[in-house]
Every structure is written in C-alpha cells, then in structure tokens.
C-alpha positions in Angstrom: 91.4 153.2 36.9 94.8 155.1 36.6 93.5 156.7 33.1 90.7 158.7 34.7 92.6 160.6 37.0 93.3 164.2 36.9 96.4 164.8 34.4 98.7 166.4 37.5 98.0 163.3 39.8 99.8 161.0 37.4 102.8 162.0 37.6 102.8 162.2 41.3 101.6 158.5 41.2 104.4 157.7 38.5 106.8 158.9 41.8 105.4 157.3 44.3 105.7 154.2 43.1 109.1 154.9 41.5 110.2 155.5 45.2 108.1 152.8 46.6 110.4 150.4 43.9 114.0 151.9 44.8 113.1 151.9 48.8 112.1 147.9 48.4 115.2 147.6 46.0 117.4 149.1 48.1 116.7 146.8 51.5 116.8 144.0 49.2 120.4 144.7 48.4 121.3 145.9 51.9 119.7 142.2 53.2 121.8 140.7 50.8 124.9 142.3 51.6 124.1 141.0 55.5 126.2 137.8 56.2 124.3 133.9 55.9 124.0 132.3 58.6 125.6 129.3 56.8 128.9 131.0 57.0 129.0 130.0 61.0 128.9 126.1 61.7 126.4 124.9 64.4 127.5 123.7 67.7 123.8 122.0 68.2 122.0 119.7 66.3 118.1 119.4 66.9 117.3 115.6 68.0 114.8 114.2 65.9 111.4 113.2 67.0 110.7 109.5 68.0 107.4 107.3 68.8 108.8 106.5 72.0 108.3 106.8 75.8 109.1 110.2 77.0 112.4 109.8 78.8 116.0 112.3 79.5 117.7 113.7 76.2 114.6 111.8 74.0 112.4 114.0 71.9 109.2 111.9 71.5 105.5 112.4 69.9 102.6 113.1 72.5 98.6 114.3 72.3 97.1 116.8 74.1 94.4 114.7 76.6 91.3 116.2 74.6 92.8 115.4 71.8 93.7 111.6 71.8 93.2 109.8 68.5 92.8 112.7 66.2 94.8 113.7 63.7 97.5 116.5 65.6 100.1 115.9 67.9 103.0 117.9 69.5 106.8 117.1 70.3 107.9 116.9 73.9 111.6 117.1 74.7 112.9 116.1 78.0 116.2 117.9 79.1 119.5 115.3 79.4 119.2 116.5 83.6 115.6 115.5 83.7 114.5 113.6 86.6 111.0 112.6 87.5 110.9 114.2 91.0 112.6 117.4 89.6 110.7 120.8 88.5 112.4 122.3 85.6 110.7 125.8 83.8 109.0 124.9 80.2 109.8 126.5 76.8 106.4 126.4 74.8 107.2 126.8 71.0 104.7 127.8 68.0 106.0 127.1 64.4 106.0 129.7 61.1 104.2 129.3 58.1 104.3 126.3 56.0 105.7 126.0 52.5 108.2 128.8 53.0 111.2 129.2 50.9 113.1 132.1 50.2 115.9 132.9 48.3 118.8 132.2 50.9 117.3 128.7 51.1 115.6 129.3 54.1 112.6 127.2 54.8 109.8 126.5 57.1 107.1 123.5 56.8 104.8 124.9 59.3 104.6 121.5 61.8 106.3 121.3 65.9 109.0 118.7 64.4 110.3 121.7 62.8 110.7 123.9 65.3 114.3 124.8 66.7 113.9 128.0 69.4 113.4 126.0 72.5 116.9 123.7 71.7 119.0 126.1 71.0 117.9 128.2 73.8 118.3 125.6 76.5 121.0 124.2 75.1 119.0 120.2 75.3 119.6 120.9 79.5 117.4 122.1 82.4 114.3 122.7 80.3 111.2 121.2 79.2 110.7 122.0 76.2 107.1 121.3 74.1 106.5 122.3 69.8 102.7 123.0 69.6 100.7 122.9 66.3 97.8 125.3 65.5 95.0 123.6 64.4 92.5 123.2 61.8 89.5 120.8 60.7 90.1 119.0 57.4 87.6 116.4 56.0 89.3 113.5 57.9 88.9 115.5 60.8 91.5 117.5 63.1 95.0 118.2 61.6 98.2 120.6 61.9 97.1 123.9 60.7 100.6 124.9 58.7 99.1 128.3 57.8 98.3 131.3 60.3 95.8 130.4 62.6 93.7 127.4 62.1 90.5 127.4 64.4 91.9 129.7 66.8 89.6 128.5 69.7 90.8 125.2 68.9 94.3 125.9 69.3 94.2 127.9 72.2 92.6 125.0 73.5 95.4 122.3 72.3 97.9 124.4 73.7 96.5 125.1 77.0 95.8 121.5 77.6 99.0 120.3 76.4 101.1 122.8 79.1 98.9 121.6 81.7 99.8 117.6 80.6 103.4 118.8 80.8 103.5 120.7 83.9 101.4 117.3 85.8 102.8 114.8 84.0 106.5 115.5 83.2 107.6 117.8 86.2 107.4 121.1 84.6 106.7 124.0 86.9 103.7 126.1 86.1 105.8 129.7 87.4 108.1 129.2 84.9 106.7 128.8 81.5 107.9 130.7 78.6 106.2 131.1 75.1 108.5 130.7 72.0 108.0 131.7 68.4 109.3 132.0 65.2 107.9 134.1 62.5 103.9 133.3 62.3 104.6 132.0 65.9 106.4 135.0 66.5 103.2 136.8 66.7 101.1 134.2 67.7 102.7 135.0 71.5 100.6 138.0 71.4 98.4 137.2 69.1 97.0 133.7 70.4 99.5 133.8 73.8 97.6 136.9 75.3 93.9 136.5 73.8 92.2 136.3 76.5 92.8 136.0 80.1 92.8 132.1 80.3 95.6 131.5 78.0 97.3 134.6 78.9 98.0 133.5 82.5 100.3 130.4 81.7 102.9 132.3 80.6 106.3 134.0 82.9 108.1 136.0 79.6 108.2 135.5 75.6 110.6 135.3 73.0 109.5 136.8 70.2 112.0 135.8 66.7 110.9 138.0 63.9 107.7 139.3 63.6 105.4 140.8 66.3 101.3 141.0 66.6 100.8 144.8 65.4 103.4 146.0 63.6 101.8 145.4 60.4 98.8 144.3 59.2 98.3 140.3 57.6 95.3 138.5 55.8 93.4 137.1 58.7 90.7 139.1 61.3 91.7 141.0 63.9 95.5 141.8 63.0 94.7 145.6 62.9 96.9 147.8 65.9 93.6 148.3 67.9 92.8 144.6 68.3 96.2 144.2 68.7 96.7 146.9 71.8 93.5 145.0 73.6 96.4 141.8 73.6 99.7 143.4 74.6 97.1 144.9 77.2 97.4 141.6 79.0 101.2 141.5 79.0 101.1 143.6 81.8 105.0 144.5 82.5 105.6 140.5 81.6 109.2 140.5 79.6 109.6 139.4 76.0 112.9 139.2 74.2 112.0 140.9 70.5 114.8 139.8 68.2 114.9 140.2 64.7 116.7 139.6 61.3 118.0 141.9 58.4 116.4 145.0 59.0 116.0 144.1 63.2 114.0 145.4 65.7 113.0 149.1 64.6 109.6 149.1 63.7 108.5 146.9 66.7 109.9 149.5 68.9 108.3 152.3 67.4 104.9 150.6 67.4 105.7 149.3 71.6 106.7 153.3 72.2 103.5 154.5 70.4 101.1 151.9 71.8 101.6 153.6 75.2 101.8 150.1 76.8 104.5 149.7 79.7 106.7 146.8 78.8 110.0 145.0 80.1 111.5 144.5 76.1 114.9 143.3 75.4 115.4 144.2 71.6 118.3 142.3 69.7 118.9 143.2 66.1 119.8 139.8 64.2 123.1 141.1 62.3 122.3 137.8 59.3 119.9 137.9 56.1 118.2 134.4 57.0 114.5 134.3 58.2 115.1 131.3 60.0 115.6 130.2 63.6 118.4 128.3 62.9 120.4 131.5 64.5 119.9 129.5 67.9 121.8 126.5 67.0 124.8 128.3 66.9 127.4 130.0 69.3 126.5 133.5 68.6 126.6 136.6 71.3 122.8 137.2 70.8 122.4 133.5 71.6 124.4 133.8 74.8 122.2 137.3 75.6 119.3 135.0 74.9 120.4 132.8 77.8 121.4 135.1 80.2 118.0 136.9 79.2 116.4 133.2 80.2 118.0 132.9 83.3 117.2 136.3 84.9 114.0 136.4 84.4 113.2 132.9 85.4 115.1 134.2 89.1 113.0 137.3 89.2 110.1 137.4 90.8 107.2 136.6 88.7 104.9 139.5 87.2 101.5 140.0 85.9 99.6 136.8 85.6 
C-alpha cells in the first residue's frame, strides 16, 4: 500500500514511525529504570483457597445461588474479626487477563484464586472480602472466562448474585460495598460495575489498579470513550481510588478532566515497573493511602446509588 503513495508523503511516514519507535523505546527504558517490586519483601501472604466451610481467617470455594453445580465458582474470605452477628463492609474483586507474562516476571492467570487487591487492602481484618470470575459458555457448559469479558450479561449476573449471597448469608453490609480490580478488572469497575443501573447500585467507591474503562480503546464492543461516558455517567460523584504503575495516573486524568464528568478521584502514581497487584502485599505509603482512603469513605455518608 505504502508504494502507491505520493513521493513527499513517504518520507513523512518514514518519520512518523521513526518517532512512534523512539517514543515506545524510550518509556521502555524509563519503565525499566523504575525499581521491582521484588526489591521490597512482603509483610502479607495471600491465604490459599480451601474446600471448606466458610469460617474467621479461612478463604474457602463458594457458588453464586443461580449458579450451583456448573462449572464457575468464586473465593470468599472471612476477616480473622468475623463474627456471625457482626456487619463488616465487602471488598468485591475482578481478576486481569489470563496467560499474562511480562518481562519482569509478572503474571496473571485470569481466575478469583489469583486475585490479591482485597487482602492486601484489609490487611485479612474487618472485611469481607469476595474474588469474582467473569464468565463464559464452553462446550461442557459454564466456566471462568480468563479473557475480557465473557458473556457479559452472564457475569453481571454471577456477580450481582454472589454480593447479595454475601451480604445475607455471611454478615456483609450492603452500604458498604467496594469494587476492586486489577488490570482487565481494573476497567471492568466501570466497564461491567456501572453498566446499567442494577449493577451499578451495589457499589459505595472503587479501586481502580491500572487501567481504566476509556482511556483507550481494546478488542471487544463498546470500549470506545462515548460508550464509555454513558458508564462513568452512573458514578455519579461515587469515589474511586485510580492507581497506576510505571508511567501512573496521567492519561486517566486527562480523559476524567475532558469527559466533563464530576468525580471524587484519588490518583496515586505506582513509583515500580511491575504490572501486578502484588504492590498491596507490601508495606508501602500508597498502601497505607489506600487504607486511610478505605476508611474515610466507608465513614462518609454514602453517595449516588
């Protein structure tokens, strides 16, 4: 195609793309020059998930009522203060993308058991705290969905039934539910968390790690900036903590000034290279902002829902 242009245009082309290849260069070298996060120890480990009874400090396997017998499940963490008569505030969590792997050794497998936000946030105290699949049809019949979406009604659905279940069941209180993600979750909050009115109602505030619905466009319908206003639409003044690795939280606040939207955004550059939300696990000061972040907005009085 490039050989039936007009002679001047090439050149210009030629530049373009020489530029286009020294920007990209150049943010790959100043993300490499960022510090790992595996040059500060973890103070938290993640408990793994058991096929038990839900019960204090036991992170356990449980199906959404609708969903009993099939093929996806989610993770549902009890808080080491949990008591049966108590009513604690829930941290909801979405997972990235499966089969990630970059070049730091970060990695992702897509499923709730590998989801870390919602520990490392609470600290394994005064939280419930539930990892939620997307999901998807396979020939056997329902499964985890490790790749965008899924059957978005369907996992709206999961998820709306499987905070209810929580909220009834285990003592979590229905004013106080959050909405985690990392990475693909990370814009799942808006991007499944505000999609329509029903599922846009459950939630108090977001925290949004790397990645927001909008900022850029990805290979699946309706990830354009207009479909993506009609969502952050339904925030309506709700707060979200936007935090972000490497090159941090820049373009999301240009596209959150330009969208004309009135928010309550708490932006936190990540100062490490990692795309991972391993960040949480350790005794960093954007961890304790995260937590004081938590705890205000949990006191304040709720706000469009």
């Amino acid at each position: 195609m490039r050989r039936f242009l007009p002679s001047f245009v090439r050149p210009c082309l030629g530049r373009v793309a020489l530029g286009w290849l020294c920007a990209t260069a150049w943010l790959s070298a100043q993300t490499a020059a960022l510090p790992d996060l595996a040059s500060v120890a973890p103070d938290l480990v993640v408990p793994a998930v058991e096929d038990a009874e839900p019960a204090a400090g036991r992170r356990v396997w449980q199906q959404a009522p609708g969903w009993l017998n099939s093929g996806v499940r989610h993770t549902l963490y009890l808080p080491t203060d949990w008591r049966p008569e108590a009513r604690l505030p829930v941290l909801v969590e979405w997972p990235g993308n499966g089969g990630y792997r970059n070049a730091y050794g970060d990695t992702c497998d897509g499923l709730p058991e590998g989801c870390r936000l919602g520990y490392g946030a609470s600290g394994g105290r005064g939280f419930l705290w539930l990892c939620l699949p997307f999901v998807e049809e396979g020939p056997q019949g329902w499964r985890p969905a490790t790749r965008w979406w899924g059957d978005l009604e369907a996992s709206k659905r999961y998820c709306i039934e499987a905070v209810r279940e929580a909220c009834e069941r285990f003592g979590g209180d229905p004013e106080r539910v959050v909405l985690c993600g990392f990475s693909r979750g990370s814009i799942a909050c808006n991007h499944l968390g505000l999609h329509d009115d029903t599922i846009a109602g459950l939630w108090r505030a977001f925290l949004c790690h790397s990645h927001y619905d909008g900022v850029r466009a990805w290979p699946y319908p309706d990830s354009d900036r207009a479909s993506a206003l009609q969502r952050l639409a339904r925030l309506r003044g709700r707060p979200q903590f936007i935090i972000q690795e490497a090159g941090g939280t820049a373009a999301t606040e240009a596209w959150l000034r330009a969208s004309g939207v009135e928010g309550d955004w708490t932006f936190v550059p990540l100062p490490f290279r990692n795309h991972s939300d391993a960040w949480v696990l350790r005794d960093l000061p954007e961890r304790r902002q995260l937590r004081d972040w938590l705890a205000r907005v949990l006191a304040e009085p709720a706000r469009g829902r």
